[in-house]
N, C-alpha and C positions, 0 to 999 in steps of 0.2 A: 489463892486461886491458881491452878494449874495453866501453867504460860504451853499453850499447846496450839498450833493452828494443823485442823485435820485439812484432808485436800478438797471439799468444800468449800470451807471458808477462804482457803489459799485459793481459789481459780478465782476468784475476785481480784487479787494481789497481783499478777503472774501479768498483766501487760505493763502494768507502771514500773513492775520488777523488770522488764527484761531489757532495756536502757540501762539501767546500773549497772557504775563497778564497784563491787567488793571493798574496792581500796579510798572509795569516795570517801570524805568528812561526814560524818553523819552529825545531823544535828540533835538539838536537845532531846530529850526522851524518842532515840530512835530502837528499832528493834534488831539485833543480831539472832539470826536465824539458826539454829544449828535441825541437821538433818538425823533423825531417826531410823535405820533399815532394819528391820527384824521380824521372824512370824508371829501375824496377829492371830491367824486363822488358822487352823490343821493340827497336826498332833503334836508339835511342839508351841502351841499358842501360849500357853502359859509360860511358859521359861519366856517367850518373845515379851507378855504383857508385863511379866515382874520386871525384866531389865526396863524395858519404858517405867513403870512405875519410880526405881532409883535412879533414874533421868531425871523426872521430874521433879525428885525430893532435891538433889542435888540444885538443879536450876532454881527453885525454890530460894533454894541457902543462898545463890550466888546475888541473884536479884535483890534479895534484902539488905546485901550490902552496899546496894547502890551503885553498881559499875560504871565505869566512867570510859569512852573512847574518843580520843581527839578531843579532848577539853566540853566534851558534854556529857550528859547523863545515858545510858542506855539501857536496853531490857533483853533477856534471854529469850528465846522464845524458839517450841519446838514446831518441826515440819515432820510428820510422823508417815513411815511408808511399810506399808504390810509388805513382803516379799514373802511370805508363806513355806521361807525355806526352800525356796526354790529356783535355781539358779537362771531359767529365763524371766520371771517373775521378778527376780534380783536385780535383774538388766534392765528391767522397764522403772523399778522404782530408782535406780540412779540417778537414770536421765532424767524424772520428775524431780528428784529433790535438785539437779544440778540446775532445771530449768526456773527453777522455786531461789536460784541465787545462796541457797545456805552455805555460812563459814566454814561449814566442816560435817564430816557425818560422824556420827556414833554408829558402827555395824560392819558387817553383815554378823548376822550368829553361826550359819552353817559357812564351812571353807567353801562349799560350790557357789552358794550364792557370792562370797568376796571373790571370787576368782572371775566373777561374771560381772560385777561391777568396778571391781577397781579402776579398769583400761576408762570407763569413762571418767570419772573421780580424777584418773591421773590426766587426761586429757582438757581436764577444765581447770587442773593445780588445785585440788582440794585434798587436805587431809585425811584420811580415813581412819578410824580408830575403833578395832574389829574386838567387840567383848567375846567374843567365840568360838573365833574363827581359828582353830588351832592344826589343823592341817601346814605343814612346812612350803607349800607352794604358792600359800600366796603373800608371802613375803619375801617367797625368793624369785617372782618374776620380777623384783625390782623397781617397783615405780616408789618414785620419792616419797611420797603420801600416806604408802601404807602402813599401818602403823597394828601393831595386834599388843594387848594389854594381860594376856595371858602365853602360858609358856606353851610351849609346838609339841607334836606329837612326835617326831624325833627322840627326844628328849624325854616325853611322857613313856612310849613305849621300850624306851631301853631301860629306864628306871625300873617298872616293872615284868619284862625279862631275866632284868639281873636278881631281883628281890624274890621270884619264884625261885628261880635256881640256886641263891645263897641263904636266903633267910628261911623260905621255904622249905628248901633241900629236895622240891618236887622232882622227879624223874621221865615221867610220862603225860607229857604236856600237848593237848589237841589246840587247834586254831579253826574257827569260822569267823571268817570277814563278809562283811558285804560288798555289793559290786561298786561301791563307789570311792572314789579318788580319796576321802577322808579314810574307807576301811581300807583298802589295799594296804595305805601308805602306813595306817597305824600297825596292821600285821605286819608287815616289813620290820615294823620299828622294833618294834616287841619277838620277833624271831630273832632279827641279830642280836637283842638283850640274853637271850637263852643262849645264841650262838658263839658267843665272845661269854658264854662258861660252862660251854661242852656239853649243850643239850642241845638233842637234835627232834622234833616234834614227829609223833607217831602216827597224826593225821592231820590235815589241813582241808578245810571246804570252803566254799561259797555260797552264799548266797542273794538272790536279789536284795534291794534296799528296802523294796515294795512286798517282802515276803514275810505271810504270819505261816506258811509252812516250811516247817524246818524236820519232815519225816525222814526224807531220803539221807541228809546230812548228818542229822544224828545216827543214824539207824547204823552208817559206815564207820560212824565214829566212836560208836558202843561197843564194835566190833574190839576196838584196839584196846578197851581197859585206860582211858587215862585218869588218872587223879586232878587235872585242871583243864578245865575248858577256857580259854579265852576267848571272848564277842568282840572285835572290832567293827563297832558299828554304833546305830546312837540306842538311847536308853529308853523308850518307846518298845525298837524291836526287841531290848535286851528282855524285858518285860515279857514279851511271849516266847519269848525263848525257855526263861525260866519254868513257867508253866510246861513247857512242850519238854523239856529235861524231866521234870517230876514223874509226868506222865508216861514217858517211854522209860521211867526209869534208869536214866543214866546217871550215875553214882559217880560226879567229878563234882569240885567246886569251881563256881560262875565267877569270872573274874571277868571285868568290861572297863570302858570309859566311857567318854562320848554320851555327857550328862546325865548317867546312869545312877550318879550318886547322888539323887534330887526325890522328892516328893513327888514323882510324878510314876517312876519305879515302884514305891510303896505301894499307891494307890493300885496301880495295873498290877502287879505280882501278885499282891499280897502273903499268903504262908508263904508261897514256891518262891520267893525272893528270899527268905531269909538264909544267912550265912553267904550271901554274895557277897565277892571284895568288887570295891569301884575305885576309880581314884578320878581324881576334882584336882582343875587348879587352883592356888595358891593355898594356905596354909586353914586349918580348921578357923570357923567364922569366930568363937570365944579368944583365937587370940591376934584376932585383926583391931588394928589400933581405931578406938572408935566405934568397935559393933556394937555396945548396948545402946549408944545414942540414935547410931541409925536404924536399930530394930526397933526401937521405942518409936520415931518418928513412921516407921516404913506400918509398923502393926498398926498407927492412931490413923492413920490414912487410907490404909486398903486390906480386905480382906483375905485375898489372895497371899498363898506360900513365898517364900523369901527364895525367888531359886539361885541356885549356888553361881551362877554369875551376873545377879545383879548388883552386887558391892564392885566388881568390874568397869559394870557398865556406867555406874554411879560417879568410877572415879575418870572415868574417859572425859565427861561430861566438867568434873573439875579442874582436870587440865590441858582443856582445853581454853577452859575461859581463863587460866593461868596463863595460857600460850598469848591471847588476844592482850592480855592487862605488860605483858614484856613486853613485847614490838609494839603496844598500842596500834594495833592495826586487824582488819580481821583478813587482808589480803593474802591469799591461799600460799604463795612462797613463803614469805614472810612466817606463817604459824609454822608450816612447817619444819624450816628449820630452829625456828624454836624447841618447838618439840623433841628435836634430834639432840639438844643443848639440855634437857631438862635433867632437873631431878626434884622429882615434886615429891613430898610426903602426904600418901594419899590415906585411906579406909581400908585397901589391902595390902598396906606397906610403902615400900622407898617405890617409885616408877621412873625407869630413866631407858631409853632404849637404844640399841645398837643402832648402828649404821644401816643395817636393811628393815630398820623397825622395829626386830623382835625384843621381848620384853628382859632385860639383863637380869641373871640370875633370879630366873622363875622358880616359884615354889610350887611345891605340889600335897597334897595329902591323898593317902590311901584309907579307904573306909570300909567298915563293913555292917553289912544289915544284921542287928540283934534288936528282939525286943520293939519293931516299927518304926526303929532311930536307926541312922548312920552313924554310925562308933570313930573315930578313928585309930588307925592303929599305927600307920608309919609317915612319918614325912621326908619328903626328897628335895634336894635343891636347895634353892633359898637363903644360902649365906651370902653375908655380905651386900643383901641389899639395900 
């Protein structure tokens, strides 16, 4: 049975809850809360429902072995908050899950949403453990708690910078970003990867985050002749993008991130996605230690696609209840600096994280659309974990 309390069942909970602390003794078969933030609803609902989904196969696992805190028995149990990807929306389900009393959250997916919740999370000494959130800012405003379980867009964008310009050997490389804080930063990242090896980009646009028109921008950008278009933005819009490329016939290949390397691309592209490169954190799923078990378990349980961060968000969920079973405690300091101490051997590898969070030598894989599969073709990062 799925250990799940939606906000429902939880507004019955919430006056008896809000007297307690954290750090109480709980007695025999008590419940540890952990909190859930991610889109339920909107065009990223799917990527939001399969990460809950390896939330709960995980809590599942944890629960049958019977956990124990402060010398009694206790039970996992989720508090699940739709934020729709959306960074006011983000802010409101914070304050729910922090007034809900949960150990810890698993979330946000988008960077704007974590950028919009953290300050309260860090205000209550909660942990935060963001399957998603891969934009560099919200682990460098520095609150002690925040914690991201995938590698930054720093890092993702120079990798692929440098891999157009050396392995590639591309020449005439365009950029369109979108107007938000994850695309600016990810084109950023990915220009100085070109720039640090003597490419200079022959066109660069914008556009809204909210835009399925992209006439004006390509139309400037056909102008230039490039051989690579790069999308910094998420993989929804990359999706019409692709199509609106066909259409106007511009003769570059679509290189993106920002969950573009998932089933959800396939589905929206269809032909006009093929021969896109994408790239996904951590390493291809066949050589994550542990995939055939948890796809076996993930496929007996839900219908729904496996999206490429929920073995993430699955293993957030693990160690965290790792973090609770060290200090015996689920009192919000205390985990956290657990967690800053770990090194856990999870489903997508070693997890152990630096000092402001981030995940220590994050992997990455680049993919591309052949055939209605993600292929992959290179990998970055990753030693040593």
């Amino acid at each position: 049975m799925n250990k799940r309390l939606t906000l429902q069942r939880l507004l019955a909970l919430c006056l008896p809850l809000a007297g307690t602390s954290r750090a109480l003794a709980r007695p025999e078969n008590a419940v540890v809360p952990i909190g859930y933030a991610g889109p339920l609803s909107g065009s990223s609902a799917k990527a939001g429902r399969s990460q809950l989904h390896a939330i709960e196969l995980a809590l599942q696992e944890i629960n049958q072995r019977a956990p124990r805190l402060n010398g009694g028995k206790v039970t996992y149990q989720l508090v699940v908050g739709d934020d729709r990807g959306d960074a006011r929306t983000a802010a409101l389900v914070a304050d729910y899950l922090v007034r809900s009393q949960v150990a810890a959250v698993i979330g946000h997916w988008s960077t704007a949403a974590s950028l919009a919740a953290a300050p309260i999370y860090a205000a209550a000494r909660l942990p935060q453990i963001a399957p998603g959130s891969s934009g560099r800012q919200y682990t460098a405003e520095g609150f002690p708690g925040a914690f991201r379980i995938i590698g930054h867009d720093d890092d993702g964008g120079a990798y692929l910078g440098g891999y157009v310009a050396r392995t590639l050997a591309l020449r005439r490389v365009a950029v369109l970003e979108d107007d938000s804080l994850f695309g600016r930063n990810l084109a950023l990242a990915f220009i100085g990867g070109l720039r640090n090896n003597g490419i200079e980009l022959v066109a660069q646009e914008r556009v809204s985050a909210k835009s399925s028109d992209f006439n004006q921008q390509l139309g400037r950008i056909q102008t230039k002749n490039p051989q690579l278009l790069f999308f910094a933005g998420l993989g929804a819009q990359a999706a019409i993008l692709a199509h609106s490329m066909r259409r106007m016939r511009v003769d570059a290949t679509l290189m993106a991130a920002g969950g573009t390397a998932g089933p959800l691309f396939i589905e929206l592209a269809g032909v006009d996605g093929v021969g896109t490169l994408a790239l996904a954190p951590g390493q291809q799923e066949e050589k994550m230690p542990g995939w055939k078990a948890f796809e076996k378990k993930y496929r007996a349980q839900y219908s729904e696609d496996i999206d490429r961060l929920a073995p993430f968000a699955y293993d957030a969920a693990h160690i965290l209840a790792a973090a609770v079973q060290a200090v015996d405690s689920t009192e919000g300091p205390r985990l956290i600096a657990a967690l800053h101490a770990m090194r856990h051997n999870g489903l997508t590898g070693v997890i152990a994280f630096d000092e402001q969070g981030n995940l220590r030598n994050a992997a990455y894989t680049l993919y591309v659309l052949m055939q209605g599969k993600w292929m992959p073709v290179h990998n970055f990062g990753g030693a040593g974990r």
